[in-house]
N, C-alpha and C positions, 0 to 999 in steps of 0.2 A: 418398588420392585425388590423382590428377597428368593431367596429359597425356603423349601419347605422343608419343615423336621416332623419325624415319627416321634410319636409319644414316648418313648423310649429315649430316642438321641435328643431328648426334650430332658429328659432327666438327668440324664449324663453330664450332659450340657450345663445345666441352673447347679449340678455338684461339683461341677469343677470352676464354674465362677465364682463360688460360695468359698473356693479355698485361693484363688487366685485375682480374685475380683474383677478389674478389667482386663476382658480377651478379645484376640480376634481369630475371625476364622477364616482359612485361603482356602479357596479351591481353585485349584491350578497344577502347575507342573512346578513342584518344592523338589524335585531332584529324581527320586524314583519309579513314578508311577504314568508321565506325560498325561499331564491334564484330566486323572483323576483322581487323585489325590485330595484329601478333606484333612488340612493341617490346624491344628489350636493350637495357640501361641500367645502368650503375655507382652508381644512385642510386635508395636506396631510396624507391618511390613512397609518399607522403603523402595522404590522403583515405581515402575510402570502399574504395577496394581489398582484396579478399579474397586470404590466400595459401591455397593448394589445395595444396600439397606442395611438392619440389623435385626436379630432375634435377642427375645428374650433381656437387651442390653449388650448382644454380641454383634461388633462390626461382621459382614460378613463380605469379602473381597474376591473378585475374580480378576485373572489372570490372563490377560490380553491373549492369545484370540475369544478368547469365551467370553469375553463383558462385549464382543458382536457378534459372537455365534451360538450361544447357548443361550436357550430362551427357559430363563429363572423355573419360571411358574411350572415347568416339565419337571423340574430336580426337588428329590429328595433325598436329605442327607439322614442316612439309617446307624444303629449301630451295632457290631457283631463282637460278641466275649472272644478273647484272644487271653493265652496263658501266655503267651511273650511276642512282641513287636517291638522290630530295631528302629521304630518311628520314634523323635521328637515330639512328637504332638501329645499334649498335656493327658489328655482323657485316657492314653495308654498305662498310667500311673493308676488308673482303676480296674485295670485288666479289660479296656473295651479299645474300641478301636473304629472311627465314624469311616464310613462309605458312601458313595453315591449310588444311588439310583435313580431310572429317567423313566419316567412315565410316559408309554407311545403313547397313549389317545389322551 
């Protein structure tokens, strides 16, 4: 069980492992956004974090309540160019910046 990536946050994704090698990716509430928020990080998260599978060689984690209330196979994690974000999250060093989105049907 994983989430889905767009062809796009698929490339992003393989160029930012390509300079950092092992990543993982949270989605969850990392401070600003309440559970949705799509965080890359070179540092395995500590806590309650559940991992759900992996993309690409990326653990990918969710964050208790969503590893029992968010059904994987609906999300997809997209990515949108941003000229500056006060985010931590690796891929914003490319000028992008991943997002969720949930597919009703």
């Amino acid at each position: 069980m994983s989430i889905n990536l767009t062809a796009e946050a698929e490339q992003v994704l393989k160029t930012v492992k390509s300079r950092y090698g092992e990543l993982y990716m949270i989605i969850g509430d990392t401070g600003c956004c309440g559970y949705s928020n799509v965080f890359l990080t070179s540092r395995k998260p500590v806590g309650d974090y559940v991992a759900i599978g992996e993309k690409i060689g990326v653990t990918v984690y969710l964050r208790p309540p969503l590893d029992s209330t968010l059904d994987p196979s609906r999300v997809v994690v997209d990515v949108v160019e941003t000229v500056s974000d006060d985010s931590f999250s690796l891929e914003t060093e490319l000028g992008y910046r991943f997002i969720l989105r949930v597919r009703m049907q």
